[in-house]
C-alpha positions as CSV (number, residue, x, y, z in Angstrom):
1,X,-213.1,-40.4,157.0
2,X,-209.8,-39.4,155.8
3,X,-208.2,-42.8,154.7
4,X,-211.7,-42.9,153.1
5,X,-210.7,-40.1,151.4
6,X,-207.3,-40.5,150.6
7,X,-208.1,-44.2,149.2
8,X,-210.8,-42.1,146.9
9,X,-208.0,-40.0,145.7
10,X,-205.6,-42.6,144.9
11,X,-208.6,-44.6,143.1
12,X,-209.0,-41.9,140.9
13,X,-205.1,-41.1,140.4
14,X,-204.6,-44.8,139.4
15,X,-207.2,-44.9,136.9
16,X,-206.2,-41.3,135.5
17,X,-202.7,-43.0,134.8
18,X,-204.2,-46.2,133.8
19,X,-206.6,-44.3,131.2
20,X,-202.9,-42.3,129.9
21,X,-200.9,-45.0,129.6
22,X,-203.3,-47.1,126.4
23,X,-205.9,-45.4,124.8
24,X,-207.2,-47.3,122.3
25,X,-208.8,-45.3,119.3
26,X,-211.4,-45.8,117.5
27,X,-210.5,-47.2,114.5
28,X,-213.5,-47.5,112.4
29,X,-214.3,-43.1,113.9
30,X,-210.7,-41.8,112.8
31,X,-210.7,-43.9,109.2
32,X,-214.0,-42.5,108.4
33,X,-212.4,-39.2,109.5
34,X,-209.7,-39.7,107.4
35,X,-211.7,-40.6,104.4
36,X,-214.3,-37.8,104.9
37,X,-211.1,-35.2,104.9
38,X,-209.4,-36.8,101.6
39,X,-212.9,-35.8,99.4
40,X,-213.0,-32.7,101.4
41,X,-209.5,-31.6,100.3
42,X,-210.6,-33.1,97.2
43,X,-213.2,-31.1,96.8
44,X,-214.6,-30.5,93.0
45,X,-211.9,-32.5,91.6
46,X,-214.0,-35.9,92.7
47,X,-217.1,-36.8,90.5
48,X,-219.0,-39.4,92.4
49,X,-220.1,-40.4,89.0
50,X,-216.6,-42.0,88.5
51,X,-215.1,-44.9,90.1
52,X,-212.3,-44.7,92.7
53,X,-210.4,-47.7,92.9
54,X,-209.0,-48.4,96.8
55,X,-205.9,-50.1,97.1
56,X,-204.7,-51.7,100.9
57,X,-202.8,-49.7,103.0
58,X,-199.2,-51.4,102.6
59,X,-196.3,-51.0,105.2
60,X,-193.6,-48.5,104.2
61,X,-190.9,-50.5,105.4
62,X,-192.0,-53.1,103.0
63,X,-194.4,-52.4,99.9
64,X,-195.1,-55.8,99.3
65,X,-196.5,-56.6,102.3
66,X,-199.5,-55.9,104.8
67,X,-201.0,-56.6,107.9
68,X,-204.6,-57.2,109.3
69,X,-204.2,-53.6,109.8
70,X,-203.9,-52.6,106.4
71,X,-206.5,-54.8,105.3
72,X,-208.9,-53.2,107.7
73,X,-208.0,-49.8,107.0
74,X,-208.4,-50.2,103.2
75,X,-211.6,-51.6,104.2
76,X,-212.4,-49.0,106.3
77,X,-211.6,-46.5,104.0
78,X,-213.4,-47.9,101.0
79,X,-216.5,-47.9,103.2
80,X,-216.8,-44.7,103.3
81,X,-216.1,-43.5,99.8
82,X,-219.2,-45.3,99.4
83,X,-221.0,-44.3,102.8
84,X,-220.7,-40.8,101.4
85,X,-222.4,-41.9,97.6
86,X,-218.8,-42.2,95.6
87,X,-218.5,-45.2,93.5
88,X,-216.0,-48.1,95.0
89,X,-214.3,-50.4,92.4
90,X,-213.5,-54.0,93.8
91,X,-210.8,-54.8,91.7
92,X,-207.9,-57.8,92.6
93,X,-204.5,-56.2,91.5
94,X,-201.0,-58.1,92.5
95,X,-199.2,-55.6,94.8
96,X,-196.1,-55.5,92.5
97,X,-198.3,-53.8,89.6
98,X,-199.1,-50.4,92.0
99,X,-196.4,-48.6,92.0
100,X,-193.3,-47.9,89.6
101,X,-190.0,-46.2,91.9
102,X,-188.1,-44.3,90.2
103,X,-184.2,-43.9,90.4
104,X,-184.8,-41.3,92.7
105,X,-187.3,-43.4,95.2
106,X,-190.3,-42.0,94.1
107,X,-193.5,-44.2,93.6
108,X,-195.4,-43.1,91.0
109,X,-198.8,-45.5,89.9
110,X,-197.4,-47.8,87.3
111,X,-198.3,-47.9,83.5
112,X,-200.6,-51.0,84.1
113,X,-202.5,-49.8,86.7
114,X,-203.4,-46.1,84.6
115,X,-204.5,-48.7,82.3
116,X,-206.3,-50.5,84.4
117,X,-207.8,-47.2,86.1
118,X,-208.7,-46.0,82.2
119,X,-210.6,-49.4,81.6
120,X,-212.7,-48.7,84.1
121,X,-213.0,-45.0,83.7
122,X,-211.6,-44.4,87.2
123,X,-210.4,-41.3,87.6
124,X,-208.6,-41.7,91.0
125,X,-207.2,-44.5,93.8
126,X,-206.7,-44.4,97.1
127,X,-203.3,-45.5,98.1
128,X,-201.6,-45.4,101.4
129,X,-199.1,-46.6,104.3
130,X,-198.2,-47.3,107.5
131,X,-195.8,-47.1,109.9
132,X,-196.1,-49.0,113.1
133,X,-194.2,-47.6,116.5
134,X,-194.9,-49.4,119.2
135,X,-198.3,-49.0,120.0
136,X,-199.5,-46.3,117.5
137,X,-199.2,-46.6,114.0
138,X,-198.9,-43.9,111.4
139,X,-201.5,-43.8,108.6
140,X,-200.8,-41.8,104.7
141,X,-203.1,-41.7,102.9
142,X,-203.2,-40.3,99.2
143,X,-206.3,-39.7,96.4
144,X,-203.9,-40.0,93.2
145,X,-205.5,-39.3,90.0
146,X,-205.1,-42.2,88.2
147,X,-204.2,-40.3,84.3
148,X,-200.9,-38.6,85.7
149,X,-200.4,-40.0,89.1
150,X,-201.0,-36.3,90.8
151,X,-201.7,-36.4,94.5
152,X,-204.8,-34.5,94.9
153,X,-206.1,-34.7,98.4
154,X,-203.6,-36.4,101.2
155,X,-204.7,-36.9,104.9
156,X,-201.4,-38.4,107.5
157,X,-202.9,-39.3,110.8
158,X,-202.0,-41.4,114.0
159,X,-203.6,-44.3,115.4
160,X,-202.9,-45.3,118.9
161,X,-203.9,-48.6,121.4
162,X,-203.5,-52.5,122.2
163,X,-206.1,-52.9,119.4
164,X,-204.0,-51.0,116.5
165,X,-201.3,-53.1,118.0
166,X,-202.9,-56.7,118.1
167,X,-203.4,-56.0,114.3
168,X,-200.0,-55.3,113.0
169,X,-198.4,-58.6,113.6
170,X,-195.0,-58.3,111.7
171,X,-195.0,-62.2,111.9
172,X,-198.1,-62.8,110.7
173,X,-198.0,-60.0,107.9
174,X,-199.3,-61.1,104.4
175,X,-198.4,-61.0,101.1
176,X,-201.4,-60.7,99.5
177,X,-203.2,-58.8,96.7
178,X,-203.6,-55.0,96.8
179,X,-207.2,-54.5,95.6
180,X,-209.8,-56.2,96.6
């Protein structure tokens, strides 16, 4: 009875540190989380009357480039603008036509996309990055009004797992278009 017991004991120990060691998050639960605390910071500055244009989530290490990661978590995000009745713009955009930097390494939205965002009468885009460490990845996300390129709701937050992982390939990352 007590080897039974102590094998019970060191079952459960090795599958407490198991369980430590990788937990994989939910993506699609935390971007929806992350998207539902952007239009609550937000707040009355949103009409979901006007369009918000999503752009993908580009790694900060290099802005013209993404992963399957990004991709997904653009998608993600962009689901539930629209899951929660705001109006989503599809719109194909070359990545170098985002942002401007300025002399001081700022990124500001360039003059062609506030154009862009004024053709369509969209009155704020969702921009972010990422940064991947080791098996977690951190997530920046930004509502920018798209007239004057002030941040109006923000939401940083950490994804964790072999799944968030398995998606951010740096060998396989793709130069690609920022909208979609």
């Amino acid at each position: 009875m007590r080897s039974f017991s102590l094998l019970l004991a060191l079952c459960i120990l090795i599958g407490q540190f198991q369980a430590c060691t990788t937990r994989n998050v939910n993506l699609v639960d935390r971007n929806h989380e992350a998207a539902d605390a952007l239009l609550l910071k937000a707040g009355a500055s949103l009409d979901k009357d006007k369009p918000i244009l999503v752009a993908t989530i580009m790694d900060v290490a290099d802005l013209t480039k993404t992963s399957r990661f990004g991709l997904i978590t653009a998608d993600m995000l962009a689901g539930r603008l629209a899951q929660q009745g705001y109006t989503v713009l599809e719109i194909k955009l070359d990545r170098e036509n985002l942002y401007t930097l300025t002399g001081t390494g700022e990124m500001l939205l360039s003059n062609e996309l506030r154009n862009l965002s004024a053709s369509f009468g969209a009155q704020a885009v969702l921009i972010g990055t990422y940064a991947p460490a080791g098996e977690q990845v951190y997530v920046s996300a930004k509502l920018v009004r798209a007239k004057d390129s002030v941040i109006i709701a923000a939401e940083d937050y950490r994804l964790q797992g072999d799944d968030v992982a398995s998606l951010i390939d740096p060998d396989l990352a793709l130069r690609t278009s920022s909208w979609y």
